[in-house]
C-alpha positions, 0 to 999 in steps of 0.5 A: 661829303659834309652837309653844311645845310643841315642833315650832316649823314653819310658824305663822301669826299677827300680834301676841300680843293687843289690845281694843275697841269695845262690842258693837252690832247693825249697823244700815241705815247701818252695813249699807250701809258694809259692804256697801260695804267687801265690794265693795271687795276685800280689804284688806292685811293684817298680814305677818311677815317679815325687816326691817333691825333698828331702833335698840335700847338694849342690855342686861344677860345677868344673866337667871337661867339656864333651869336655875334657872327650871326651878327656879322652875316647879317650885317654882310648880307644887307652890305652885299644885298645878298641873303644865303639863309633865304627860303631855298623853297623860293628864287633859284634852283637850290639842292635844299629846296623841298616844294617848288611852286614857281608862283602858282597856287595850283595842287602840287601833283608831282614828287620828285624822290632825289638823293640828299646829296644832290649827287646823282646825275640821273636826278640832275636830268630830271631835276634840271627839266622841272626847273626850266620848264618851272613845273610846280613839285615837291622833294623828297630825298633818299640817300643813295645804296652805297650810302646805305639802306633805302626806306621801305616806302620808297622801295615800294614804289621803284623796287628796283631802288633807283633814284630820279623817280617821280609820282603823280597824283594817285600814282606809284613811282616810274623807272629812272628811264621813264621818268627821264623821259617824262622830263624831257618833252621839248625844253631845249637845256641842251644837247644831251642830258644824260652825257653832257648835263649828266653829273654836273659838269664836264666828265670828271668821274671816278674816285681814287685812280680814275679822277686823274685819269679821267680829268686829265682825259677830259680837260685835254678836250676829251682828248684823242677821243674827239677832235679840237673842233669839237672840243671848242664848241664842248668848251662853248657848250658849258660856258653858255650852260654856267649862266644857266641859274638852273644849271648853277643850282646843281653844278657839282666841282670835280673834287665832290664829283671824283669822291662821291660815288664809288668807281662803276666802270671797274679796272681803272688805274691812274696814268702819270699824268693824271697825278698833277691833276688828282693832286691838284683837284684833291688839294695836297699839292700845296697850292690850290687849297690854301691862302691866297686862293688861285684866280677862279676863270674859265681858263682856269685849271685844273677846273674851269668856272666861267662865272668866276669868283667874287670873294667876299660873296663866296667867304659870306656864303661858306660862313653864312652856312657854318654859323647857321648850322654851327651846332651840327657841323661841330659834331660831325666834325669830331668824327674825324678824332672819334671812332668808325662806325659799326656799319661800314659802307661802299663809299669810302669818305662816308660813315653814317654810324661814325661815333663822334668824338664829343668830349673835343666839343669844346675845343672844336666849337672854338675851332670853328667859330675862329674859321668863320670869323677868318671867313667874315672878316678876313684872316689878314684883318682877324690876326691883327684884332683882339680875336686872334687866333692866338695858338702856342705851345700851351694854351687854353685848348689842345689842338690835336683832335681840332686838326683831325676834326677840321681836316675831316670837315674839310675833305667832305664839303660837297658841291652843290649839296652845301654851297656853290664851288666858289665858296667851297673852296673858300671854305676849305683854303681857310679850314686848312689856315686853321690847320696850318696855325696849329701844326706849322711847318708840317 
């Protein structure tokens, strides 16, 4: 996915949100055409990668620069007694957090190896412990082996190459079993960490045909797998663990969780009715991930959100973090008009060697910069202004790699990696307005 922080490497991901289908159990028919789609294999799934640009109206470089929507953050934080660019290493669980002293002044005597994308469920288990018992550690993160190789020092201390490995003082690393272990002494965070906590979230697993499938499955209950008893006190379960800042601060959304790993279950295909569902969750169904934005709730479909939404917070934050890494988005962004890298890797929606097109810098920069003032002033607000994004058949800019660039971004904004769902959602409908003014009607 993207990494709006501040290391934009390797990512997975595939459009930035989408809606569905009301929940149902699966029923004997339905349950005999799923058993049918998994024998079938699996199916092709959404890919990212260098295409020829299509035809764009151009725009207007009349955007505010990223000083002056420095500015407008700042001014917006002190408005909503909010500060997105706070030391993460302070204050709530954060995935960008790197030494948690939780007020002690004690030697740190635990290092927590995590992946960069905050992605791997046998971290979260490890990760969520550390934090509700408020033991003091610091992080380093390892990217994932379908993101590519892992450095030799940290292959020295777990060969096997797992994440979720703590070091004590003067000691190697132990097994992700061990250290799970380790974590887990009496704190009561919840039933099961390594299936409920697991992956932040309910299970929404899989990538391509599987998300579907297996979002369908689990939002009917987990379906014909258990009762509707039990399915309400699993409903209960997660609404009491999303007022759980720790939880919070390592909550996935089912669409980075769909993307982010490839499939490791194997022979699955997607049921029909899944479909809704996948299109939904991947934001190509026309509705979920465009302006006006869905109502976000528990009841919420095709992902509930019991905290809610608050949406001048959550566009402050999508922007708060574009304009405070602006320089490296823009170049990651230009991967999508630019070139493969040489060095593929199994995650489909991740190329860490991609050769970024940077001679549309200047084109995608404006671009960006017209997003995050759409995000801070509002898009209704932004087109009546002198900052319009004015776009047309000839102007200023061309907007053909800007449309690549920003639907590349887009489909690699991950949860919680480079901020909460909410504004990840925000981020993505308001990348795709972008979208939509340059190539109307398509």
């Amino acid at each position: 996915m993207l990494g709006l922080s501040s290391r934009l490497s390797a990512a997975p991901s595939g459009r930035l949100g989408r809606r569905a289908a009301p929940r149902r159990a699966v029923g004997a028919p339905a349950m005999s055409g799923l058993l049918s789609g998994l024998l079938k294999g699996f199916s092709s799934g959404g890919q990212a990668g260098a295409s020829a640009p299509a035809a764009a109206l151009s725009f207007s470089d009349n955007a505010p620069t990223w000083d002056q929507l420095a500015e407008m953050v700042r001014a917006q934080h002190a408005e909503l007694g909010v500060d997105f660019w706070a030391d993460p290493n302070e204050g709530p669980t954060s995935p960008l957090a790197l030494k948690r002293m939780f007020g002690t002044t004690e030697p740190v005597r635990l290092k927590l190896y995590r992946d960069h994308a905050a992605w791997c469920p046998y971290c979260q288990k490890v990760w969520l412990q550390l934090e509700e018992k408020r033991i003091p550690y610091v992080m380093e993160k390892i990217n994932m082996r379908c993101y590519g190789d892992k450095p030799s020092s940290f292959m020295a201390k777990a060969r096997a190459g797992a994440h979720a490995t703590p070091g004590g003082a003067g000691r190697g690393g132990v097994s992700e079993g061990k250290a799970s272990a380790h974590a887990h002494q009496p704190v009561r965070v919840g039933a099961n960490a390594n299936g409920a906590l697991g992956k932040r979230g309910p299970n929404a697993g899989g990538n391509g045909g599987q998300r579907g499938q297996r979002v369908s499955m689990c939002r009917a209950g987990p379906g014909w797998l258990a009762s509707a008893r039990r399915r309400r006190r699993e409903a209960r379960w997660f609404a009491a663990m999303e007022q759980r800042p720790t939880y919070m601060g390592t909550r996935s959304d089912y669409y980075t969780h769909a993307h982010d790993l490839p499939p490791q279950l194997g022979g699955c295909g997607m049921h029909a009715d899944g479909l809704p569902v996948s299109a939904a969750l991947d934001g190509t169904d026309g509705a979920a991930w465009r302006l006006p934005l869905p109502p976000l709730s528990a009841t919420s479909l095709p992902e509930p959100y019991s905290p809610g939404e608050r949406p001048p917070y959550d566009r402050l934050e999508a922007a708060a973090k574009l304009v405070r890494n602006n320089e490296a988005i823009v170049r990651f962004s230009l991967r999508g008009p630019g070139q493969p890298g040489p060095r593929p890797v199994s995650a489909p929606l991740a190329d860490p060697t991609a050769v970024p097109a940077l001679q549309h810098t200047r084109e995608a920069d404006a671009a960006l910069r017209h997003v995050a003032h759409a995000l801070l002033a509002g898009v209704e607000a932004k087109q009546v202004s002198p900052q319009a994004l004015q776009a047309a058949p000839a102007g200023a800019l061309p907007g053909a790699a800007v449309v690549l660039a920003a639907e590349y971004l887009r489909d690699r904004v991950g949860v919680p990696r480079d901020m909460k769902f909410p504004a990840a959602r925000q981020l993505r409908a308001h990348l795709n307005w972008l979208i939509d003014s340059l190539q109307p009607g398509q």
